[in-house]
C-alpha positions in Angstrom: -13.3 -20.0 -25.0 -14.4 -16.3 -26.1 -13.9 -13.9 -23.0 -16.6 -11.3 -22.1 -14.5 -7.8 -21.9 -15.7 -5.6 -19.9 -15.5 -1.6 -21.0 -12.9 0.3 -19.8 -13.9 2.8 -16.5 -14.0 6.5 -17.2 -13.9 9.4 -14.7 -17.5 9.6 -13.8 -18.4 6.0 -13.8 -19.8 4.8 -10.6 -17.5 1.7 -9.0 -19.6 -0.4 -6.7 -17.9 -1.9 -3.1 -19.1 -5.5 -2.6 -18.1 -7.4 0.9 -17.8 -11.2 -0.3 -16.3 -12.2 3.1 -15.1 -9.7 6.0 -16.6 -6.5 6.7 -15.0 -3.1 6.0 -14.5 -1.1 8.6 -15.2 2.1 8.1 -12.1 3.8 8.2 -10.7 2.0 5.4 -14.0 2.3 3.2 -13.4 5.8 3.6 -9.9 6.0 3.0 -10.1 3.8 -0.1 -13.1 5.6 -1.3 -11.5 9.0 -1.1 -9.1 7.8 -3.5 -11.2 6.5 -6.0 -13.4 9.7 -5.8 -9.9 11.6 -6.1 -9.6 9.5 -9.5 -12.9 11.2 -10.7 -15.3 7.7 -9.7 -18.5 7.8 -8.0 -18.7 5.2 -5.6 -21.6 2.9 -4.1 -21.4 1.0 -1.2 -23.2 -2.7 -0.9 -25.7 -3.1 1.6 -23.6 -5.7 3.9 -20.1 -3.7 3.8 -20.2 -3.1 7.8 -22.5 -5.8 8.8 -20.7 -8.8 11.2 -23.0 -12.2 11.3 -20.0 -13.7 12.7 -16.3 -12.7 13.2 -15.6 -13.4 9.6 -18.1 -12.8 7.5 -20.7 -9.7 6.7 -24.2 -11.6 6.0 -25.6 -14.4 5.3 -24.4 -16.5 2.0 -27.4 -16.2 -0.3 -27.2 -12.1 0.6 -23.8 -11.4 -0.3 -24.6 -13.4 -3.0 -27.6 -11.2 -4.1 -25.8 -8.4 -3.3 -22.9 -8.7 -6.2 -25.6 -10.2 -8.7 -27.3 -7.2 -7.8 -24.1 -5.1 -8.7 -23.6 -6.7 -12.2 -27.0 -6.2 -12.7 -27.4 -2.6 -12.0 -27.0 -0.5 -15.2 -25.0 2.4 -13.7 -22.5 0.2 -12.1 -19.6 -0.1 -14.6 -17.1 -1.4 -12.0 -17.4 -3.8 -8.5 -14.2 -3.8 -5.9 -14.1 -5.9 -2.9 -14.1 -4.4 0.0 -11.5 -6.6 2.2 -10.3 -10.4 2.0 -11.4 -13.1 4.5 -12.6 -16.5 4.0 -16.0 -18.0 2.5 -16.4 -15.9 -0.7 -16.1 -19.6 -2.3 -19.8 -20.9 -0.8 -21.3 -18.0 -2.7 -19.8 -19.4 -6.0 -22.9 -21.4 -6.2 -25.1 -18.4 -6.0 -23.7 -16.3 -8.6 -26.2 -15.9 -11.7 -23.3 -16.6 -14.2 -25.8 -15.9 -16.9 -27.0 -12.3 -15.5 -23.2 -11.6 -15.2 -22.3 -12.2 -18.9 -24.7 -10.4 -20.0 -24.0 -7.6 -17.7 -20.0 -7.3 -18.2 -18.3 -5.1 -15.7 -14.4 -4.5 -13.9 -14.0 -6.6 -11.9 -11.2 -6.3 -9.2 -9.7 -8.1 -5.7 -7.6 -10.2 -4.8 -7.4 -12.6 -1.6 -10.6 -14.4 -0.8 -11.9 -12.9 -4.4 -9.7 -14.6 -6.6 -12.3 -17.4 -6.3 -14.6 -15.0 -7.5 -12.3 -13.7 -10.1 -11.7 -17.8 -11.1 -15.8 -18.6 -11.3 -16.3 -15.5 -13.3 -13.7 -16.2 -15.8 -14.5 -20.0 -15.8 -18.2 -19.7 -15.9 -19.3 -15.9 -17.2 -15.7 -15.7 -19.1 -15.4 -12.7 -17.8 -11.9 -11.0 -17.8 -11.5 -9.9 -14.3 -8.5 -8.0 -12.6 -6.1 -9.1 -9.6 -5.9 -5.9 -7.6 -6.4 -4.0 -4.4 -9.0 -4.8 -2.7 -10.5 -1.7 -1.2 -9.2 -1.8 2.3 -6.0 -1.8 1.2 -5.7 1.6 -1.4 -3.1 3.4 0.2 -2.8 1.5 3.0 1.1 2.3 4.3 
């Protein structure tokens, strides 16, 4: 199997927050995206970060869905966090345009509830992705 590489982020690339389960609060989105900023990144927030359809997830499946195919899509995206762990990022693994995503190769990065994202990327875009913070959690004491 030949993996799709991402390129590696630069100061001045824009990372985009995606919320695959659980809303953000905002506290934490702006603690985390301080530090990324401090590290020379712009950063873009998804649509459905501090939404709450229900006590555990942001939106609706088919729009958090949309909104990280929207992500890999976007030209000036070169890099998508999650925004917080949770449950259910698995039912979007049916929605993910694995096609789009190859073609479209960014950094990928979270860890919790997104390593089932991280494991259908890799398994079905073979795209290298990273086990890492997920944004709540930069420099969370």
């Amino acid at each position: 199997m030949r993996l799709v590489k991402a390129r590696a982020l630069s100061p001045g690339d824009t990372i985009g927050v995606v919320a695959p389960s659980e809303p953000i609060s905002r506290d934490d989105f702006e603690r985390g995206a301080s530090i990324l900023e401090g590290l020379g990144f712009r950063v873009r927030p998804g649509k459905h970060l501090f939404s709450r359809r229900c006590d555990y997830i942001t939106a609706s499946d088919p729009e958090r869905a949309e909104e990280i195919n929207a992500m890999f899509r976007d030209p000036e995206i070169a890099g998508i966090i999650s925004a917080q762990g949770g449950t259910s990022a698995n039912r979007l693994l049916p929605l993910l345009d694995y096609n789009a995503i190859a073609r479209n190769p960014k950094v990928f990065c979270g860890y919790s509830d997104s390593t089932a994202l991280s494991l259908a990327l890799l398994r079905k875009a073979r795209l290298v992705t990273f086990h890492g913070p997920n944004l709540a959690h930069m420099g969370a004491s």
